[in-house]
C-alpha positions in Angstrom: -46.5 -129.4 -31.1 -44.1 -127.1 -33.0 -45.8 -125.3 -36.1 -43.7 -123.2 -38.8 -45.1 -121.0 -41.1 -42.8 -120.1 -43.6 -43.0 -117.0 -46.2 -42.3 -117.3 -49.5 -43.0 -113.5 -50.9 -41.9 -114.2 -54.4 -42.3 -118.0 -54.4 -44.1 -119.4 -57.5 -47.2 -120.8 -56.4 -48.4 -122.0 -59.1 -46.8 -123.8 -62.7 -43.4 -125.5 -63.5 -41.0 -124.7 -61.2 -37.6 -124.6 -62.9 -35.5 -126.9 -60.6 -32.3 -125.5 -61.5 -33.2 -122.1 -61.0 -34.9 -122.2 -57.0 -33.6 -119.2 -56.4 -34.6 -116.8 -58.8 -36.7 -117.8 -61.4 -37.7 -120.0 -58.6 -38.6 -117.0 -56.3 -36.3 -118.3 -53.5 -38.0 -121.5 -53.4 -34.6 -122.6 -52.2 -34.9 -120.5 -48.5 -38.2 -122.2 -47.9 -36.7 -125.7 -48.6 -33.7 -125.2 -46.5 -36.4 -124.2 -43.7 -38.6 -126.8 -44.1 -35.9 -129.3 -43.8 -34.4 -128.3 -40.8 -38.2 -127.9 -39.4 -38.7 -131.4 -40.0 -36.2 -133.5 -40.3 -33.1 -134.8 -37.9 -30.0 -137.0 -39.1 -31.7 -140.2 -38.5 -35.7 -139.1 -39.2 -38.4 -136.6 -39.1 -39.5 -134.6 -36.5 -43.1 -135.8 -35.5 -43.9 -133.0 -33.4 -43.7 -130.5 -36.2 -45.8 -128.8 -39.0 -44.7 -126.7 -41.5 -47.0 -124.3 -43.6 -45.1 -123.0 -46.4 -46.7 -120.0 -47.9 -45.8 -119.3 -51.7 -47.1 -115.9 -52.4 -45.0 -115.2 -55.8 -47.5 -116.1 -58.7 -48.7 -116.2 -60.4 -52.5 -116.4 -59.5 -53.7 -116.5 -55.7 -51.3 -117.7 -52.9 -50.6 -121.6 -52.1 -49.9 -123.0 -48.6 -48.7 -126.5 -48.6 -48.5 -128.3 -45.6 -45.9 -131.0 -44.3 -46.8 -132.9 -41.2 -44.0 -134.7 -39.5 -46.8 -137.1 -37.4 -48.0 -138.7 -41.3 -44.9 -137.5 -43.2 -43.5 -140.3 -45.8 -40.8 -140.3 -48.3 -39.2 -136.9 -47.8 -35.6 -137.3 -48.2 -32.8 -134.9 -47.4 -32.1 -133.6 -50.7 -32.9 -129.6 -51.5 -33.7 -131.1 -55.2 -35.6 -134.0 -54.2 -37.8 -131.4 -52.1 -38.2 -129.2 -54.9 -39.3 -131.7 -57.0 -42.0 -132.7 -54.7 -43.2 -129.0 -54.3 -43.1 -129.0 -58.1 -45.9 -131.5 -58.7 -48.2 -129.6 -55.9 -47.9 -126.3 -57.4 -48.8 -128.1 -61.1 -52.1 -129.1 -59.4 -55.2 -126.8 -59.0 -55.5 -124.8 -56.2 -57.9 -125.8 -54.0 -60.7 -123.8 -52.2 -59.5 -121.3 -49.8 -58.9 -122.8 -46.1 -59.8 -126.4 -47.8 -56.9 -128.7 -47.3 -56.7 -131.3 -50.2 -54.3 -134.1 -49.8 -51.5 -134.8 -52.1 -49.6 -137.7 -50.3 -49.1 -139.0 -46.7 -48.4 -135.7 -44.6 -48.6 -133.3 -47.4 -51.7 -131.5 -48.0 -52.3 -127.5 -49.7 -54.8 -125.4 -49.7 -55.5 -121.4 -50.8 -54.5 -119.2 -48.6 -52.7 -116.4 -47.1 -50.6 -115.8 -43.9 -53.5 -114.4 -41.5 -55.7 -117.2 -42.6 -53.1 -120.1 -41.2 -52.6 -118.0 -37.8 -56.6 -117.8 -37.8 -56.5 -121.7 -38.2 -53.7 -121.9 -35.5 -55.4 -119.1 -33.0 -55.4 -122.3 -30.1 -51.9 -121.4 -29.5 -49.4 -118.5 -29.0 -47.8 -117.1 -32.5 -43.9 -115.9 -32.4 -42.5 -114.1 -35.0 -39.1 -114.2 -35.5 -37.7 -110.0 -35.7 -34.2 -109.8 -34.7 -35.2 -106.3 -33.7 -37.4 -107.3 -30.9 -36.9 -108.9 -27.1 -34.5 -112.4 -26.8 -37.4 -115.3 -27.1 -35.5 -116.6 -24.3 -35.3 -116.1 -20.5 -32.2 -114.1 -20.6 -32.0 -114.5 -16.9 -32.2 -118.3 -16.8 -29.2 -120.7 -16.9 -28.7 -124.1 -18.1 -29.9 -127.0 -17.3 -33.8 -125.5 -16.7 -35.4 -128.2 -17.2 -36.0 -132.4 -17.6 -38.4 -132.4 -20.1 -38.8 -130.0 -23.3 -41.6 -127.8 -23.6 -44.4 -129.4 -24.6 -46.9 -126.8 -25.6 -48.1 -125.8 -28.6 -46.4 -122.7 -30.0 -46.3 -121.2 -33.7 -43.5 -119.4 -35.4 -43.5 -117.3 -38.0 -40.5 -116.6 -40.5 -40.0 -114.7 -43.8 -38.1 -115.1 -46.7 -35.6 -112.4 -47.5 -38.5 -109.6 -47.3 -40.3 -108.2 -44.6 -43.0 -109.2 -43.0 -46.0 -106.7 -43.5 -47.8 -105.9 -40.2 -49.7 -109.1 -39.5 -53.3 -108.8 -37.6 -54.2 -111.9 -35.5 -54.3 -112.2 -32.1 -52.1 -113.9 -29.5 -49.0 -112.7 -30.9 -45.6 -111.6 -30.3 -42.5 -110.8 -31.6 -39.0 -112.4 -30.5 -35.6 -112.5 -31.7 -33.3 -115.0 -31.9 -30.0 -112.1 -31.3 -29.1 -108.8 -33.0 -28.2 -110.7 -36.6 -31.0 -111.5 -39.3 -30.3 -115.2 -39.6 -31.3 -117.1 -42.3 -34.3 -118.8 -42.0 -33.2 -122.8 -41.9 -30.7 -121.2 -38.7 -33.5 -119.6 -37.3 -35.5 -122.6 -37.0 -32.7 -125.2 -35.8 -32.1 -122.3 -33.4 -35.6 -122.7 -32.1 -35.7 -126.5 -32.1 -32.8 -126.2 -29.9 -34.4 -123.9 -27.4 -37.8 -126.1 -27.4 -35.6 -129.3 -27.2 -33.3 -128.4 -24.4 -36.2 -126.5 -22.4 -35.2 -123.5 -22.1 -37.8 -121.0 -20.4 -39.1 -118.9 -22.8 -39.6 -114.9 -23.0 -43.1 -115.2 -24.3 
């Protein structure tokens, strides 16, 4: 099981989010679409091995985490607007209950929330968060092939919007890079599919 949590700093958690306007009025909804699609989905499908917690922290009122489960997933199409749209009609919704996940279709559910409470939720597993100023998440040693099978454990990675992470208190974590360049987000995560996919021994 691969798990994203995704920041949205000034993401609008709550209202009508102006579809032509993502990026800024939207609060760079646009970054955490473009990382929840290449979290999820593949040319021909979705990734069933794959959640993706996206954490819209802009406003106004208390955060929103929405959750997209690849495993239950239907009808999300490849289309940054179509996306949008969807994450439109949840954040029109009430918020529900903190750490309460209320369904809103098959393999989308939201909940109140912050950050440390969805590692809290996810403390069964190691927690990666992407910092390009930090050790390779990889073996550096190690050549491929490594190995016939992917990794199958259950890890967690955390990635921000444009802003910095503030210092995040759970336990079981580290912090990894993915090279010396700040990539953007929907890179990042591709990146790590990649290394998850192909097996490669991890720096953990």
């Amino acid at each position: 099981m691969r798990r994203f949590a995704v920041v949205g700093h000034r993401a609008m958690s709550k209202g009508k989010l102006p579809l032509n306007d993502l990026a800024s009025a939207g609060g760079r909804m646009d970054v955490l679409i473009r990382a929840l699609m290449a979290g999820l989905m593949t040319s021909h499908g979705l990734r069933e091995n794959t959640v993706v917690v996206l954490h819209l922290l802009g406003g106004p009122g208390p955060p929103r985490r929405i959750k997209f489960d690849g495993a239950t997933l239907k009808g999300l199409h490849a289309d940054e607007r179509s996306i949008a749209g969807t994450i439109g009609k949840v954040i029109a919704t009430p918020l529900p209950p903190i750490g309460h996940w209320q369904p809103i279709t098959a393999g989308i559910t939201h909940s109140g929330g912050d950050l440390e409470l969805t590692l809290r939720e996810w403390n069964d597993a190691t927690t990666v968060i992407l910092d390009a100023n930090t050790p390779r998440l990889w073996n550096e040693s190690a050549s491929l092939p490594l190995r016939s099978q992917p990794n199958s454990d259950t890890l967690n990675f955390v990635l921000s919007d444009d802003q910095p992470l503030e210092s995040i208190n759970a336990e079981n974590v580290s912090k990894r890079s993915l090279g010396e360049h700040w990539l953007q987000g929907h890179m990042a995560v591709g990146i790590v599919h990649f290394l998850l996919d192909e097996g490669v021994d991890l720096n953990l």
